[in-house]
mmCIF file of the C-alpha atoms, coordinates in Angstrom:
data_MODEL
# 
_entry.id   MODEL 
# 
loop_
_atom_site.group_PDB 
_atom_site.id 
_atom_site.type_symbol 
_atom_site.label_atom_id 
_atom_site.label_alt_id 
_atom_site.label_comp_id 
_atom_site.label_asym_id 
_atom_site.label_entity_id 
_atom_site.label_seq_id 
_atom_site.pdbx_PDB_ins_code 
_atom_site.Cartn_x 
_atom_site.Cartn_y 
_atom_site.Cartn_z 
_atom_site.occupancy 
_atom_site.B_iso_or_equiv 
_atom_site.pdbx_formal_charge 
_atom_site.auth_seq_id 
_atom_site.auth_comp_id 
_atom_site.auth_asym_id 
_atom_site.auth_atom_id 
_atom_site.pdbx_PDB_model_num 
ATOM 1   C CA . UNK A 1 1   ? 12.205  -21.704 -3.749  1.00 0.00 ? 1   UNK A CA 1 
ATOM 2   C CA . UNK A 1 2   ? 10.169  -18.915 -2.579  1.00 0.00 ? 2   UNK A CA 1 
ATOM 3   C CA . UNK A 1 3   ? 6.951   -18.683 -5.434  1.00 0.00 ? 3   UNK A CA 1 
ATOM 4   C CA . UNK A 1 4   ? 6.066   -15.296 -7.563  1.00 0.00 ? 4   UNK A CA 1 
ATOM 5   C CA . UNK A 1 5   ? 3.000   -14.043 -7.632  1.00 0.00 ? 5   UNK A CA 1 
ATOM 6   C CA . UNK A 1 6   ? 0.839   -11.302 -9.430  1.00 0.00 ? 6   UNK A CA 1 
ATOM 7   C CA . UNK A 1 7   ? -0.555  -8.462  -7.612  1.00 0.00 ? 7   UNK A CA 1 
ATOM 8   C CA . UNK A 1 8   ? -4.212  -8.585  -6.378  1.00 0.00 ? 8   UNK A CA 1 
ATOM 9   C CA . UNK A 1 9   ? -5.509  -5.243  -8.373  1.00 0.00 ? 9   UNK A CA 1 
ATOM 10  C CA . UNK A 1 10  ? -8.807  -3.316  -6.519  1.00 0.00 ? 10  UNK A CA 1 
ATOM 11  C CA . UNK A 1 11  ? -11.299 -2.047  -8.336  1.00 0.00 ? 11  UNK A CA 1 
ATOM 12  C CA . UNK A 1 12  ? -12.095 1.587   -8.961  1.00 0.00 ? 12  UNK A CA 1 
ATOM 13  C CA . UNK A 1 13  ? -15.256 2.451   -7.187  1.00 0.00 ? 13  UNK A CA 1 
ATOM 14  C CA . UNK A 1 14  ? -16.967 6.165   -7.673  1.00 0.00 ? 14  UNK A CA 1 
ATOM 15  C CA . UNK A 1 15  ? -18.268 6.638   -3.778  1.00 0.00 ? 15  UNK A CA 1 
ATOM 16  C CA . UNK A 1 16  ? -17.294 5.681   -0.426  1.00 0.00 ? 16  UNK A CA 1 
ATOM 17  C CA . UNK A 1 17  ? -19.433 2.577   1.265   1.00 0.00 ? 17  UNK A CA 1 
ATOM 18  C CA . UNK A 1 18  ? -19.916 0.989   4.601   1.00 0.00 ? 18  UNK A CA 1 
ATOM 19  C CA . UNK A 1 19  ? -19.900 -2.672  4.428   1.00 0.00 ? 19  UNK A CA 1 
ATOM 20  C CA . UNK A 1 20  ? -20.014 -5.110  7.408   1.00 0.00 ? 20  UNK A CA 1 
ATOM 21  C CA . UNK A 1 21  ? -16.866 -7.308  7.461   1.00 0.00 ? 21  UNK A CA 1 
ATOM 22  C CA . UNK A 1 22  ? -14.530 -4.967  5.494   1.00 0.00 ? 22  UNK A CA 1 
ATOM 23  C CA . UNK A 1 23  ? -11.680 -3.214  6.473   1.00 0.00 ? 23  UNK A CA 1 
ATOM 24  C CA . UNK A 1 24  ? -10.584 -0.097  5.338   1.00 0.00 ? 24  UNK A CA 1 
ATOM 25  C CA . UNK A 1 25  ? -6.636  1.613   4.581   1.00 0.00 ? 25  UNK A CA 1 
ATOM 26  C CA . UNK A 1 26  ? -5.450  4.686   3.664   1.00 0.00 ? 26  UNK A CA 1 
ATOM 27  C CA . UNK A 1 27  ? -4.534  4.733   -0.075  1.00 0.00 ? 27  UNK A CA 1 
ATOM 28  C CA . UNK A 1 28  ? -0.568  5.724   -0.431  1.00 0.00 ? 28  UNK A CA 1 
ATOM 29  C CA . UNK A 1 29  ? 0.355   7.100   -3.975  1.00 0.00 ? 29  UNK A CA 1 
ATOM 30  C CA . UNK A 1 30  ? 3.297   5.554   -4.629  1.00 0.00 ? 30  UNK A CA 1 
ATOM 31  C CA . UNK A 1 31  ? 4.608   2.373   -6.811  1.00 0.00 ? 31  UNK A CA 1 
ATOM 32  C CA . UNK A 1 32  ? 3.247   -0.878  -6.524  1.00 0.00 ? 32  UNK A CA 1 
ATOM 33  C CA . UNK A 1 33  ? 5.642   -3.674  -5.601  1.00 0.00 ? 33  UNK A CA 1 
ATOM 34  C CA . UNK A 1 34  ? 6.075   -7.055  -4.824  1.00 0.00 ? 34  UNK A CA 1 
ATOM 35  C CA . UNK A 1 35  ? 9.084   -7.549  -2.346  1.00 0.00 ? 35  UNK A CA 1 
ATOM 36  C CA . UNK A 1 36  ? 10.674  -11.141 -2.157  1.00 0.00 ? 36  UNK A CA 1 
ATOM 37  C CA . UNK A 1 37  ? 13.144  -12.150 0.327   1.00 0.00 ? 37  UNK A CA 1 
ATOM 38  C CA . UNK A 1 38  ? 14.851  -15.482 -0.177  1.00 0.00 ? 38  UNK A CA 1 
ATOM 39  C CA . UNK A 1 39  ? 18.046  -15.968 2.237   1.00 0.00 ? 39  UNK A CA 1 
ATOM 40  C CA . UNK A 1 40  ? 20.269  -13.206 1.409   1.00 0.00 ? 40  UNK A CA 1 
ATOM 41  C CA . UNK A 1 41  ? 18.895  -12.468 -2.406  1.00 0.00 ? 41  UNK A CA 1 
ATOM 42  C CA . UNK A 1 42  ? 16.071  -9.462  -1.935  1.00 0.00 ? 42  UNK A CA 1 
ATOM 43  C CA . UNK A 1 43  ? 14.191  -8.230  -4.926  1.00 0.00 ? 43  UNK A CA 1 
ATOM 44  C CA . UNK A 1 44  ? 11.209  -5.276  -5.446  1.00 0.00 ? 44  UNK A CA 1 
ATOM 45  C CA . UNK A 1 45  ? 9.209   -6.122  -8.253  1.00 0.00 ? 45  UNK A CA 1 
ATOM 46  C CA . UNK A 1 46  ? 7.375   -3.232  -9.981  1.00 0.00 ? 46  UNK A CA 1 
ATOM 47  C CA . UNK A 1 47  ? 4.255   -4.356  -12.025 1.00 0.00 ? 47  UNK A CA 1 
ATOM 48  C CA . UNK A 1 48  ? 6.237   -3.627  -15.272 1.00 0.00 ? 48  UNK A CA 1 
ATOM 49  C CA . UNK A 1 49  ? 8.378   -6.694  -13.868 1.00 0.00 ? 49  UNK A CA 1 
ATOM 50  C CA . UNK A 1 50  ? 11.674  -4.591  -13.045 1.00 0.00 ? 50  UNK A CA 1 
ATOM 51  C CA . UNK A 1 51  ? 13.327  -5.186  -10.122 1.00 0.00 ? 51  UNK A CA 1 
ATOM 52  C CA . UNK A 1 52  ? 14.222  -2.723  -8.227  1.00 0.00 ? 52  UNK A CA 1 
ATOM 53  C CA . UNK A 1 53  ? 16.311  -3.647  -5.015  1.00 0.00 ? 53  UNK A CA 1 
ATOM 54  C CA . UNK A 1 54  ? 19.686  -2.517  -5.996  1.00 0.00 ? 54  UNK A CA 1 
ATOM 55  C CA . UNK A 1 55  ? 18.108  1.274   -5.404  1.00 0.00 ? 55  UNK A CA 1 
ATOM 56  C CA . UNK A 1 56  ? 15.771  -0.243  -2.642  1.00 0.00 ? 56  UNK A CA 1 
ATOM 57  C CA . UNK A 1 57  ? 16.653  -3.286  -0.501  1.00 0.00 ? 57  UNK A CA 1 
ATOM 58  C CA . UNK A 1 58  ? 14.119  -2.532  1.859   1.00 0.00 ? 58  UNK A CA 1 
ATOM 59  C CA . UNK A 1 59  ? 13.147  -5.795  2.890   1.00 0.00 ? 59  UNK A CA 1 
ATOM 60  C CA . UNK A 1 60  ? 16.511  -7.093  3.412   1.00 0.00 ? 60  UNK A CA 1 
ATOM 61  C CA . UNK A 1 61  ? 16.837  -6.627  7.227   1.00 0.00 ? 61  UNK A CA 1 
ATOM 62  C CA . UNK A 1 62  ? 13.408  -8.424  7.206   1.00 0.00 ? 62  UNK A CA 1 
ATOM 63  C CA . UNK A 1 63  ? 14.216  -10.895 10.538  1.00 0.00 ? 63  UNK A CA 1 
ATOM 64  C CA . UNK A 1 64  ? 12.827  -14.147 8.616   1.00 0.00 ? 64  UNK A CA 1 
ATOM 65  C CA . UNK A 1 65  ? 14.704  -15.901 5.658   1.00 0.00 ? 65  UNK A CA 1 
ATOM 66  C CA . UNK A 1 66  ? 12.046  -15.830 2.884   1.00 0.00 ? 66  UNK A CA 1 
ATOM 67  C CA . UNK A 1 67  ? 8.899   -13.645 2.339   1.00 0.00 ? 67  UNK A CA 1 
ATOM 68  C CA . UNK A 1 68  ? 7.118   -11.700 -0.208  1.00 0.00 ? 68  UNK A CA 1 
ATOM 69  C CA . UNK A 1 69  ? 5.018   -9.067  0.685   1.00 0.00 ? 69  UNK A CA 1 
ATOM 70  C CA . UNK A 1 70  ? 2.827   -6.890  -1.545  1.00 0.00 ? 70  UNK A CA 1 
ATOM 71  C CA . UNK A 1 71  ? 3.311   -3.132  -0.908  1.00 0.00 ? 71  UNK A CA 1 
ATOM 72  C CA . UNK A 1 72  ? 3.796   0.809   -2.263  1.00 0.00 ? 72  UNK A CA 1 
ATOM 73  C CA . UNK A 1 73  ? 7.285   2.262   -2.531  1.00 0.00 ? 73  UNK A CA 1 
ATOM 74  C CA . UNK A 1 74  ? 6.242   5.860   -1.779  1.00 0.00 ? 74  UNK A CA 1 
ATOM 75  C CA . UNK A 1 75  ? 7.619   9.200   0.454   1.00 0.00 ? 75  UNK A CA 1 
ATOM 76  C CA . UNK A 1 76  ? 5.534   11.144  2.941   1.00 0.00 ? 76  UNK A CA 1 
ATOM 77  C CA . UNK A 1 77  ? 5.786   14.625  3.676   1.00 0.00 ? 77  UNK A CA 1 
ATOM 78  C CA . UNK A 1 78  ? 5.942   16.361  7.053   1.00 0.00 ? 78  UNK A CA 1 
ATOM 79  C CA . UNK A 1 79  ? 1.899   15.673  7.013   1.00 0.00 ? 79  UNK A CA 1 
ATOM 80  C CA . UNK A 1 80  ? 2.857   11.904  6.455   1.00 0.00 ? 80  UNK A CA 1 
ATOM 81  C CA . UNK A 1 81  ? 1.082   11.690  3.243   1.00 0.00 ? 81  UNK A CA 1 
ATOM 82  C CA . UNK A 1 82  ? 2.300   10.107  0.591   1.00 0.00 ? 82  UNK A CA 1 
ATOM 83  C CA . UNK A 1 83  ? 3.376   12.128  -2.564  1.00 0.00 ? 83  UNK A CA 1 
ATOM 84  C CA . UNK A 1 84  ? 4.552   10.457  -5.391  1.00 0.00 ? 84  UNK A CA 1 
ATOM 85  C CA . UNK A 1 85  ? 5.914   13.579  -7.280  1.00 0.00 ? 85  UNK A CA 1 
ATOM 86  C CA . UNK A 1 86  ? 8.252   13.227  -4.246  1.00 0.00 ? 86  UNK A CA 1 
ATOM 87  C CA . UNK A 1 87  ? 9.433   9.950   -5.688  1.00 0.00 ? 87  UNK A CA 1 
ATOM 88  C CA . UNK A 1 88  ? 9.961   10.866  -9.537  1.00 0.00 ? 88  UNK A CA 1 
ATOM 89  C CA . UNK A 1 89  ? 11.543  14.159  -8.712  1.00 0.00 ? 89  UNK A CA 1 
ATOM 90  C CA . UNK A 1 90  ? 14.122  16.236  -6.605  1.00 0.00 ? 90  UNK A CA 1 
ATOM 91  C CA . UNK A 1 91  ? 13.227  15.149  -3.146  1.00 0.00 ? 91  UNK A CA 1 
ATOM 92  C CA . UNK A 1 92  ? 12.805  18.761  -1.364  1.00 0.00 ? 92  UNK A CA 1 
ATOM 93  C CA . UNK A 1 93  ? 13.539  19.463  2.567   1.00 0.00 ? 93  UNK A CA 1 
ATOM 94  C CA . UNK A 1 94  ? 10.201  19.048  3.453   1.00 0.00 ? 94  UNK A CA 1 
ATOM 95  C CA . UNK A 1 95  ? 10.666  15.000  3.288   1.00 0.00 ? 95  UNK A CA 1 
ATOM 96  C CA . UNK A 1 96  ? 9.943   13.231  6.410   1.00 0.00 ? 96  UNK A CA 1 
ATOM 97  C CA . UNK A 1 97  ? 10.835  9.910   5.288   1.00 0.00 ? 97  UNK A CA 1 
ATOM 98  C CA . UNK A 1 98  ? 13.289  8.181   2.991   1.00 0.00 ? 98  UNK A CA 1 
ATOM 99  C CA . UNK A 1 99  ? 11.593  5.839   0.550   1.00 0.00 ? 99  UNK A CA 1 
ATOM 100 C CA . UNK A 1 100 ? 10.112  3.115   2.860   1.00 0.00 ? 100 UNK A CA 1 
ATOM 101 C CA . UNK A 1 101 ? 7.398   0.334   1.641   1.00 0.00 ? 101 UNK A CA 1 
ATOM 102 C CA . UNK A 1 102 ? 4.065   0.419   2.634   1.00 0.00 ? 102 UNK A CA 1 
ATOM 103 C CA . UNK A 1 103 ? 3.595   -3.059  2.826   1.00 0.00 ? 103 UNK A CA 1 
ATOM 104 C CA . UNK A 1 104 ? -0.498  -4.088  3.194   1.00 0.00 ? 104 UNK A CA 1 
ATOM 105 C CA . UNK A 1 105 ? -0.188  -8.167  2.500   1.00 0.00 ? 105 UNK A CA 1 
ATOM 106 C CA . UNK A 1 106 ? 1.681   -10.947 3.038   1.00 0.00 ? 106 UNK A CA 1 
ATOM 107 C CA . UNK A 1 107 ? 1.889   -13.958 0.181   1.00 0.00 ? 107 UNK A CA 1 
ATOM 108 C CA . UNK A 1 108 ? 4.492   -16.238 1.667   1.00 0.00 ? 108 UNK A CA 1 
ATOM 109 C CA . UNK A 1 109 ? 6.313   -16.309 4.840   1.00 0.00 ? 109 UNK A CA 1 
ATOM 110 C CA . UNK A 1 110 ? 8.800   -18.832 6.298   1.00 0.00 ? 110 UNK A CA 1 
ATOM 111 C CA . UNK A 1 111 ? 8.321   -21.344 3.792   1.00 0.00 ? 111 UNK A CA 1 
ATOM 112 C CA . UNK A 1 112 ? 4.633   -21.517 3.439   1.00 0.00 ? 112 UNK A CA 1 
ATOM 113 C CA . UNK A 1 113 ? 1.819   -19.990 1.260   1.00 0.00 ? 113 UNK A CA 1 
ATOM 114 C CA . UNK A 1 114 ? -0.455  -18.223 3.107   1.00 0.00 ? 114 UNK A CA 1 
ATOM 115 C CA . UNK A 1 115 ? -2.009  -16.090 0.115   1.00 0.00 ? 115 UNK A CA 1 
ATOM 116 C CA . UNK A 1 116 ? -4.949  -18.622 0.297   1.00 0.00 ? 116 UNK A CA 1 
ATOM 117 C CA . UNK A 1 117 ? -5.658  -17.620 4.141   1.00 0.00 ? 117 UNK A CA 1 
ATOM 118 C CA . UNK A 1 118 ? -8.249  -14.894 5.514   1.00 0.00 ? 118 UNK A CA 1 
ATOM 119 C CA . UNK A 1 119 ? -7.362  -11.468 4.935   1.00 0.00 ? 119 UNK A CA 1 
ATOM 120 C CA . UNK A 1 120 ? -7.804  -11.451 8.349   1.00 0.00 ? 120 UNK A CA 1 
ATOM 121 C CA . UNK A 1 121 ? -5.198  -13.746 9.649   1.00 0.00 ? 121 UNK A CA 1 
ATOM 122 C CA . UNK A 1 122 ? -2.479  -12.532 6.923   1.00 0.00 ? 122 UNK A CA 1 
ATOM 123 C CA . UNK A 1 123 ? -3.036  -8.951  8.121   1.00 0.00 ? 123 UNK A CA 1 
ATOM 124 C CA . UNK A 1 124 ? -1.554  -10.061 11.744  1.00 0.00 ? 124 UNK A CA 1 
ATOM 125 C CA . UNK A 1 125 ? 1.179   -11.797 10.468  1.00 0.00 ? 125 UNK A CA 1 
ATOM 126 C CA . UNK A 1 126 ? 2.229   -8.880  8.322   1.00 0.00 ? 126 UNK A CA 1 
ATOM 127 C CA . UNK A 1 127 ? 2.101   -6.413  11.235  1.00 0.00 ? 127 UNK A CA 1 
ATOM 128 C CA . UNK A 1 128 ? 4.585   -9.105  13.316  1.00 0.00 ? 128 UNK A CA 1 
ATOM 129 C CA . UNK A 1 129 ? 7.154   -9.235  10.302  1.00 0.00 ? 129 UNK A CA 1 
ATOM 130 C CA . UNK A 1 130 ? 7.234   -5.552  10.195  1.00 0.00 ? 130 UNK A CA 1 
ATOM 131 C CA . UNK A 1 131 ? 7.072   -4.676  13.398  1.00 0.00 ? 131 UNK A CA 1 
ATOM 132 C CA . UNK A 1 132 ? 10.280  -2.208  14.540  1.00 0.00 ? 132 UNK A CA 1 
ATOM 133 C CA . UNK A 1 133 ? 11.225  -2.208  10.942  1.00 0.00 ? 133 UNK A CA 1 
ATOM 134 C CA . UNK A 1 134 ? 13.003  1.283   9.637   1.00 0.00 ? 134 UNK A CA 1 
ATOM 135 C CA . UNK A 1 135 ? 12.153  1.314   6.173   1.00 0.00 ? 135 UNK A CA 1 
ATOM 136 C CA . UNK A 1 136 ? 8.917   -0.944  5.954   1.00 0.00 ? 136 UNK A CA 1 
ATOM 137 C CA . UNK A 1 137 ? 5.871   -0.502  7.652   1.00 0.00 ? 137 UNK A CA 1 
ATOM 138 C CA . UNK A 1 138 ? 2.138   -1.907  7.548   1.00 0.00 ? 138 UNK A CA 1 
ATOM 139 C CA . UNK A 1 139 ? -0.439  0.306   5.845   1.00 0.00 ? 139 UNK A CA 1 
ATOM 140 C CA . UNK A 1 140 ? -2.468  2.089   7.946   1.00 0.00 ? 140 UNK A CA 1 
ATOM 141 C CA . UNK A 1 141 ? -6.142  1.367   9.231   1.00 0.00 ? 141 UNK A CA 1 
ATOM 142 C CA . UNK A 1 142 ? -8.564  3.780   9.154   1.00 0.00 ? 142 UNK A CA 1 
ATOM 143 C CA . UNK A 1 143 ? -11.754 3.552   11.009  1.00 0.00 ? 143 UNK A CA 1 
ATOM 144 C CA . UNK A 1 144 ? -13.559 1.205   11.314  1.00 0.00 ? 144 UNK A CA 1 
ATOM 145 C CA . UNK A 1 145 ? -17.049 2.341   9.753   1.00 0.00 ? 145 UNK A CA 1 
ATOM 146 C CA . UNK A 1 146 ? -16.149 3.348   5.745   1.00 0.00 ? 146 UNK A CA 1 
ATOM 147 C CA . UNK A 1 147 ? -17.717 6.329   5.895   1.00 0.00 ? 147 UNK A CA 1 
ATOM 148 C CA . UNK A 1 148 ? -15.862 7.573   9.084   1.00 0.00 ? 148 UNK A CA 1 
ATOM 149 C CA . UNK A 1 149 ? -12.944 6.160   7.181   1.00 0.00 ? 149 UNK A CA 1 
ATOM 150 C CA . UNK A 1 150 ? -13.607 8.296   4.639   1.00 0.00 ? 150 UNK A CA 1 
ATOM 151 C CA . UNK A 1 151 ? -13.644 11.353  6.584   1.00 0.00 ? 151 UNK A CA 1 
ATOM 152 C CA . UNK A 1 152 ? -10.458 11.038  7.912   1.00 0.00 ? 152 UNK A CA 1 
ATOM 153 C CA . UNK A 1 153 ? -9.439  10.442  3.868   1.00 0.00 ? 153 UNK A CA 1 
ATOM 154 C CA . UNK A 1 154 ? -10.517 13.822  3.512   1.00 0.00 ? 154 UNK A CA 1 
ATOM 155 C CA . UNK A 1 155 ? -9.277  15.237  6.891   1.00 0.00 ? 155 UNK A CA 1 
ATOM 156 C CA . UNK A 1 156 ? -5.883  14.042  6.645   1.00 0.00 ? 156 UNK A CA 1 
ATOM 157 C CA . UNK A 1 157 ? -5.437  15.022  2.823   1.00 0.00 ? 157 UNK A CA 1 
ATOM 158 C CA . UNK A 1 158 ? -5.495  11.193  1.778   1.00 0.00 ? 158 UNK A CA 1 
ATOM 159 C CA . UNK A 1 159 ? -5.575  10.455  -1.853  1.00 0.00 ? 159 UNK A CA 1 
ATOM 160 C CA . UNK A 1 160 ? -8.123  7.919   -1.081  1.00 0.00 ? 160 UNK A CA 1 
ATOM 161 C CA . UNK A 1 161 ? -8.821  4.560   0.473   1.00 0.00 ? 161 UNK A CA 1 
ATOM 162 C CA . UNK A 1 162 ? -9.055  0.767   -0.266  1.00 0.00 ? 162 UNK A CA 1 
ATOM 163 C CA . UNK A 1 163 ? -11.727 -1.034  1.203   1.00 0.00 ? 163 UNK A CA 1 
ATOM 164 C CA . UNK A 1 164 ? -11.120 -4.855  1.660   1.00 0.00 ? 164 UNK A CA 1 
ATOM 165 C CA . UNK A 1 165 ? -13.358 -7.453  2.320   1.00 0.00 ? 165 UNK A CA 1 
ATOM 166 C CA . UNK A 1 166 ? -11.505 -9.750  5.659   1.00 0.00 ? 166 UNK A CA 1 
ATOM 167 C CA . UNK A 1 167 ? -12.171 -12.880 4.187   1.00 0.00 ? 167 UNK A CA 1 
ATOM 168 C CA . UNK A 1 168 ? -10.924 -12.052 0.973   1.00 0.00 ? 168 UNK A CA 1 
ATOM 169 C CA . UNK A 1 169 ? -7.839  -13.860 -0.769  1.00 0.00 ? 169 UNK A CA 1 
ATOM 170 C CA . UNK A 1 170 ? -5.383  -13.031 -2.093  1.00 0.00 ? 170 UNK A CA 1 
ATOM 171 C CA . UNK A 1 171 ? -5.793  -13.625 -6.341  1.00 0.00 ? 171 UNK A CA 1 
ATOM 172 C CA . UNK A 1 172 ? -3.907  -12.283 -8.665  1.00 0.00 ? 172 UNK A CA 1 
ATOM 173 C CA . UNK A 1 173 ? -5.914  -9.515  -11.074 1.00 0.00 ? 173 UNK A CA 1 
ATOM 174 C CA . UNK A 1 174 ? -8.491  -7.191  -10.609 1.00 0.00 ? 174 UNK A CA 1 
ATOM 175 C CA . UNK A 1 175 ? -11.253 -8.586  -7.560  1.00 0.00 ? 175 UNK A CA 1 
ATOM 176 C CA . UNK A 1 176 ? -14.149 -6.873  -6.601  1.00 0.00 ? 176 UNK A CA 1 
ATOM 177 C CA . UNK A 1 177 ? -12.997 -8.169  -2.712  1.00 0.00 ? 177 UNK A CA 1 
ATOM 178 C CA . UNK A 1 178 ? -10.471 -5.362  -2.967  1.00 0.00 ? 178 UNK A CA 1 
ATOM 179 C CA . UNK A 1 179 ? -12.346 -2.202  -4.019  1.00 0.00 ? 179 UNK A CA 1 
ATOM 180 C CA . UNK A 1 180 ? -10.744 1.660   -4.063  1.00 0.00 ? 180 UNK A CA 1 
ATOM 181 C CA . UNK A 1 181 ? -12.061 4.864   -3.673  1.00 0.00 ? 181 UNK A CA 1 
ATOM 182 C CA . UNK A 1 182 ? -10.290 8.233   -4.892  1.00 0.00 ? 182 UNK A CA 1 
ATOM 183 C CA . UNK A 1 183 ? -10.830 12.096  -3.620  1.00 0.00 ? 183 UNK A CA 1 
ATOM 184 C CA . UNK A 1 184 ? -12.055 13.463  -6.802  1.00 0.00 ? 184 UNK A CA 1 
ATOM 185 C CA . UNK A 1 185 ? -10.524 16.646  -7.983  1.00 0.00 ? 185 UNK A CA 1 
ATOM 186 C CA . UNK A 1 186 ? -6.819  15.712  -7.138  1.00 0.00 ? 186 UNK A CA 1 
ATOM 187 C CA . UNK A 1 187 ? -4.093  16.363  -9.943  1.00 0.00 ? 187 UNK A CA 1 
ATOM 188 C CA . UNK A 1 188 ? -0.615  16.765  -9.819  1.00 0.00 ? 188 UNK A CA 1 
ATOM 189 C CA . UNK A 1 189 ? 0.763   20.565  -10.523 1.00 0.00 ? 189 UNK A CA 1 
ATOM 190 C CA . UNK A 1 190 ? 4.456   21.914  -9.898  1.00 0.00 ? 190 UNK A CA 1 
ATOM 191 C CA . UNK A 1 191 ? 5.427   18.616  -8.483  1.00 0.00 ? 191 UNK A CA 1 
ATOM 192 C CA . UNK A 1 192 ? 2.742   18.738  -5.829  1.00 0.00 ? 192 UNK A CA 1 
ATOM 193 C CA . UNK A 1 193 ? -0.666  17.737  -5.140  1.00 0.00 ? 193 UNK A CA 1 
ATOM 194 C CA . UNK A 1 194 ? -3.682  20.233  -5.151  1.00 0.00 ? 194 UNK A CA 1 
ATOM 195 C CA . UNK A 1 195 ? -7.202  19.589  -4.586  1.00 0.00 ? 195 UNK A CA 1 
ATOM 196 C CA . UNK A 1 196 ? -9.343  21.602  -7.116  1.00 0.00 ? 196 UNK A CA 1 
ATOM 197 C CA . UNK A 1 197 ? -13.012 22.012  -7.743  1.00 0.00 ? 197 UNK A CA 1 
ATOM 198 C CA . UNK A 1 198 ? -14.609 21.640  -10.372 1.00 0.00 ? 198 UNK A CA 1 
ATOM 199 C CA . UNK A 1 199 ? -17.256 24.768  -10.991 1.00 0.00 ? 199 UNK A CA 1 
ATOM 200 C CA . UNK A 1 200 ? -20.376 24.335  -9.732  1.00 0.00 ? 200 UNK A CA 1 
ATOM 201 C CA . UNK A 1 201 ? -20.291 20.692  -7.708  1.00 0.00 ? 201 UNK A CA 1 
ATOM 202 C CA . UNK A 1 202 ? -18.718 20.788  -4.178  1.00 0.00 ? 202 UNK A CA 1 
# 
């Protein structure tokens, strides 16, 4: 029987870092999700504990018999960033995807536990699951040094990023191995994101 698990939560950090040994992945606003796949039964677990794989059996053409993976439901614009007033409202023409999962962990694959393995060896197992997948796909990487990766946050019109330490894992509730970092000044107006300013900073 394939095990549940809770999700590892980051923790909310004010500024971007640099840290030797971390890794660094574009934030996707979205929901949260744990997606289990055992034989033919697939279920997408929100953190409220709903399941919601009758509206989104993503994982189900998954080419292994049991799995869970943690992930973010989300959509992505033409700009292939992630808007999650996308997902609670009208979808508009300017969707590039259908609701896919941004899957950045594996907890279980092929009948083993590998939550309590390396960041850095679940990472390429995830990316070999997924691989040629239509509607799930690893998160992406951004650079390599967290500053550049915050850059390209900024660049690309990110919401933010989540810096992980690659020997860090995976434990349910909030870790300080998992920390995220937001682009402040983002809210959500007319079903779309805008970055303001607030008077006087930059």
């Amino acid at each position: 029987m394939v095990p549940q698990y809770s999700v590892m939560i980051p923790t909310l950090v004010r500024k971007p870092f640099h840290r030797d040994g971390w890794v660094y992945e574009e934030k996707v606003d979205g929901y949260r999700m744990l997606a289990y796949k055992d034989g033919a039964r697939v279920r997408l677990v929100s953190r409220a504990g709903v399941d919601h794989a009758h509206r989104y059996p993503l994982v189900a053409a998954l080419p292994v018999r049991t799995l869970v993976l943690d992930g973010e439901l989300g959509v992505f614009d033409q700009q292939l960033r992630s808007r999650f007033d996308w997902l609670r409202h009208r979808q508009p023409a300017e969707l590039a995807t259908p609701p896919v999962l941004i899957a950045f962990d594996v907890l279980y694959v092929k009948g083993r536990d590998v939550s309590q393995r390396p960041l850095r060896e679940r990472r390429p197992r995830l990316e070999d699951l997924v691989a040629g997948a239509d509607l799930v796909h690893a998160s992406r990487r951004l650079a390599p040094n967290g500053l550049e990766a915050w850059a390209q946050v900024l660049e690309r019109g990110y919401e933010g990023l989540v810096a992980k330490d690659d020997d860090s894992l995976y434990v349910g509730g909030p870790m300080r191995a998992w920390l995220k970092v937001k682009v402040p000044g983002w809210t959500q107006a007319e079903h779309r994101w805008q970055r303001t300013l607030t008077p006087g900073k930059a």
